[in-house]
N, C-alpha and C positions, 0 to 999 in steps of 0.2 A: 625257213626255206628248206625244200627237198637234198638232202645232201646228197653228194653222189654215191654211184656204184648201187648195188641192193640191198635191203632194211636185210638184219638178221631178226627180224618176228615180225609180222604182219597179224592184227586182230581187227577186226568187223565185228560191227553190233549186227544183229540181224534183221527183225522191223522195222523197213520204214530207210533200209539204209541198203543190207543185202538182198533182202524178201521184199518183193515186188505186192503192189497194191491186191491185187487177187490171190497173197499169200504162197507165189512158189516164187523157184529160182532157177532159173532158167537154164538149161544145158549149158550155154554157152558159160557162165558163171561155173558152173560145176569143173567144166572142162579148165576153165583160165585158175582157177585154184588147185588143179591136180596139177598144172604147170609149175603155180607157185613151190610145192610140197618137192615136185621131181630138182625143182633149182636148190632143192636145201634151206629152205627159207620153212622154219613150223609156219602152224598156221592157227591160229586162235577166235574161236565164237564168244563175241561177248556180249552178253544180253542180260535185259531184266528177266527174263524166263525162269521162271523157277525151276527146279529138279523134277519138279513132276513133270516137268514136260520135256524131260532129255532126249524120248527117243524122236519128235516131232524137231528138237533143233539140231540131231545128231543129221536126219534127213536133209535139211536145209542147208549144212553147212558139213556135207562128207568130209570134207577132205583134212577137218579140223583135229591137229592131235590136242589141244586141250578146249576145254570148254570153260569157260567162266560164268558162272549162273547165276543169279539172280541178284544180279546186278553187283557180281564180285563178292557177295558171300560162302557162294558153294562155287569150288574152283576142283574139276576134273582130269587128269592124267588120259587121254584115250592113246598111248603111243606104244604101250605094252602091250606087245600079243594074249598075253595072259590075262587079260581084262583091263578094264578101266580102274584106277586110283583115285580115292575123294582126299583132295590135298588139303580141304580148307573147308570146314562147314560152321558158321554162325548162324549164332538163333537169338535174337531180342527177345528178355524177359515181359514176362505175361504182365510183371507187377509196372516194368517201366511203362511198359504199352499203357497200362492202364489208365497211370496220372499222364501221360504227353497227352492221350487222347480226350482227360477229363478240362486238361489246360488250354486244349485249341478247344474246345467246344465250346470255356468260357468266355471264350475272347470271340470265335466267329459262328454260334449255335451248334442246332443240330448235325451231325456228320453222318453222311453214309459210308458203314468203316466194313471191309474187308479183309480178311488174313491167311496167308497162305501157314495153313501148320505142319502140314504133310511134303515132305520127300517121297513118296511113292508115287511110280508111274500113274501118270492119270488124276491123281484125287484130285478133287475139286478144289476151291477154294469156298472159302466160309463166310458168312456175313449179311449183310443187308443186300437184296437186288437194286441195282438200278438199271435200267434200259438202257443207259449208255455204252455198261459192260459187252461189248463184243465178243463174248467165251459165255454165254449164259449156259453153255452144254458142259461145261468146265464148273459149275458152281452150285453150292448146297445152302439153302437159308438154312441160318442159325441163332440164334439170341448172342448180346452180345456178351452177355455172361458165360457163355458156353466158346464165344470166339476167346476170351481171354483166360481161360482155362487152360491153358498149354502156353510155352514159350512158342513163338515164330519164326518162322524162316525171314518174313514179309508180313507187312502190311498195309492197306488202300485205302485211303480216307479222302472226301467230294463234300460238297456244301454247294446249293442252288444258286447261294446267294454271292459264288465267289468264282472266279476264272482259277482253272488251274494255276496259272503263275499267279496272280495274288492271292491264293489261299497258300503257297508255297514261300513267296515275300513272307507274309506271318508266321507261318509257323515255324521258319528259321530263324524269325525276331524274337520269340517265346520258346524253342527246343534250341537249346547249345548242341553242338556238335560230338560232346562226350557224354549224351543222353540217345540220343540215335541220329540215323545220317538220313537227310531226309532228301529226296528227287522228285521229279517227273518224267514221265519218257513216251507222253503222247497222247494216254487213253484216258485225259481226262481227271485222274486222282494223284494226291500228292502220296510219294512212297515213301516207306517209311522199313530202313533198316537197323541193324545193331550198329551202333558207334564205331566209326573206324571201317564201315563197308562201302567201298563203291566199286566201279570196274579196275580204277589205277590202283587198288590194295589187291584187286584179283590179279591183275594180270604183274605186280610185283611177284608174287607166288610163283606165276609161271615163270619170268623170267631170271627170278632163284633159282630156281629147276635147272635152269635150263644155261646158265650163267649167261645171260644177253643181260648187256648196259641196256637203259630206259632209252641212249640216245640212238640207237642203232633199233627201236622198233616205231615200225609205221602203223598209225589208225584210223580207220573210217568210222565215222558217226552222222546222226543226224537230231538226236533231242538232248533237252540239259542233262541228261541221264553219262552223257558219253563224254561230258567236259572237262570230270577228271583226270579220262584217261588224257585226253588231248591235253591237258597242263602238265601231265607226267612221262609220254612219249617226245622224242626229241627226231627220229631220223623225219616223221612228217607226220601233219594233221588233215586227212581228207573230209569235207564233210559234202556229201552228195547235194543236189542242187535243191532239194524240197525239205534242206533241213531248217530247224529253227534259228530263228533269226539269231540266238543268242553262239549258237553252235559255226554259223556262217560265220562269224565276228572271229571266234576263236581258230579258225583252220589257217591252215598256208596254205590249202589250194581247194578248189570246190569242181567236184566230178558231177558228172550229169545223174540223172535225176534213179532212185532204185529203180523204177517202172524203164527207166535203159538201159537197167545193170551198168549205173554208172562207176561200180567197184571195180568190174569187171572191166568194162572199158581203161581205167586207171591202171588197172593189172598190168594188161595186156602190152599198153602202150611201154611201161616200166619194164618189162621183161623182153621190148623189141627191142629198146633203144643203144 
C-alpha cells in the first residue's frame, strides 16, 4: 500500500510507461516532474536503453538527476553542474555470451541475436535484422562472430518459433542467474545482461548515493523488465494501465494508461493531496 507523506526517490521506466505511443512526452509530464524535483524529491530514469542512447532519454525524461541504463547496468550521476558521473558500468563476457547463446539454441533452434557493444552516442546495435526491430536506423548487420568479439553492454535474442515470454520461461530453465540476468521489456526479444543486473541493482546505486531506504522510494513500470525494481522499492509500486499482465499483478496501485500520462496524472494527484 502507498504510505503516507512523499516517497524520498521517485524512478520511471520510460517506454511504454512514461513515453507515450508516438514516442514523446508530453509537456504536461515534463512540467508535473519539474514540480516533483522543486518538492525535493530526485528523480530517476530507468530504462532498458542503452548508453548510446542517453541523449534521446535525457530529452524524455529532463528533469532526471540520475539515469539508470540499460536496464541497471550503466547507472549515471546527472546532478553535478560539472558534468555527468558513470556510477556503475557492466559488460557480459563475449566468452559467457557465447555458450548461454550456443545452449538456448540447443534447446529452442535458430535465434536472431542482437548485441549492444558500444557506449557511444548513437552507435548501432549489432547482429541479425529482423523487421520486428523498431530502431532499424539504430542497427548494423554483423556476423555473429564478429557480434561476439567484444564483451557487451546487452544482448537480443527471438526465435519464430517461440512468444517472447516462452522463449524467456526457457531460457531461465537453462541460464541460472549467476551466468546472466536475463528479461524482456516489450519489443519482442529475450534480454540478456551480466549477472546481478537489472533496474533494482541500478537504482540501489542510486540510492547509495544518495542514502534513501528502498522503503521510501516509489516506481512506475509497465513490462517484466521493471519487476525487480517493484520487488525492491517499498513506499509504492505504480504500474500504468497497458502494462503487462504480470507487472499489473505486482503493483499496489495501476495509473492510467502512458498514452494519458498516466505517471503524470499519479504525480500530480500526490503532490495535491
Amino acid at each position: 500500500m502507498t504510505r503516507p507523506g512523499l516517497p524520498k526517490l521517485i524512478a520511471t521506466d520510460l517506454d511504454g510507461t512514461l513515453v507515450r505511443s508516438d514516442e514523446t512526452v508530453s509537456a504536461y509530464t515534463h512540467e508535473v516532474l519539474d514540480r516533483v524535483r522543486a518538492a525535493g524529491i530526485p528523480v530517476v530514469g530507468a530504462t532498458g536503453r542503452g548508453p548510446r542512447l542517453t541523449e534521446l532519454t535525457r530529452n524524455d525524461i529532463r528533469a532526471a538527476d540520475f539515469l539508470v541504463l540499460a536496464g541497471g547496468g550503466w547507472v549515471v550521476d546527472q546532478s553535478d553542474p560539472a558534468g555527468p558521473e558513470v556510477l556503475r558500468e557492466e559488460r557480459l563476457s563475449r566468452e559467457v555470451l557465447a555458450r548461454l547463446l550456443a545452449d538456448l539454441e540447443a534447446e529452442v533452434g535458430p535465434l536472431t541475436v542482437m548485441v549492444e557493444a558500444s557506449g557511444e552516442t548513437g552507435a548501432p546495435l549489432w547482429g541479425d535484422y529482423h523487421p520486428s526491430w523498431p530502431y532499424p536506423d539504430l542497427f548494423e548487420p554483423r556476423t555473429r562472430d564478429e557480434c561476439l568479439a567484444t564483451d557487451v553492454i546487452k544482448a537480443f535474442a527471438r526465435t519464430a518459433d517461440h512468444h517472447v515470454d516462452a522463449l524467456l520461461e526457457t531460457a531461465r530453465r537453462i541460464i541460472g542467474p549467476e551466468v546472466a540476468a536475463l528479461t524482456q521489456a516489450g519489443l519482442g526479444f529475450v534480454e540478456i545482461s551480466p549477472p546481478g543486473v537489472d533496474k533494482a541493482s541500478g537504482l540501489h546505486v542510486v540510492a547509495q548515493r544518495l542514502g534513501v531506504d528502498p522503503a521510501d522510494v516509489l516506481v512506475f513500470g509497465d513490462m517484466p523488465n521493471d519487476l525487480p525494481m517493484f520487488e525492491w522499492a517499498g513506499w509504492a509500486r505504480v504500474a500504468v494501465s497497458n502494462a503487462h499482465p504480470t507487472v499489473r499483478a505486482a503493483a499496489d496501485e495501476v495509473t492510467l494508461r502512458n498514452d494519458d500520462d498516466g505517471v503524470a496524472v499519479y504525480l500530480d494527484r500526490l503532490l495535491s493531496r
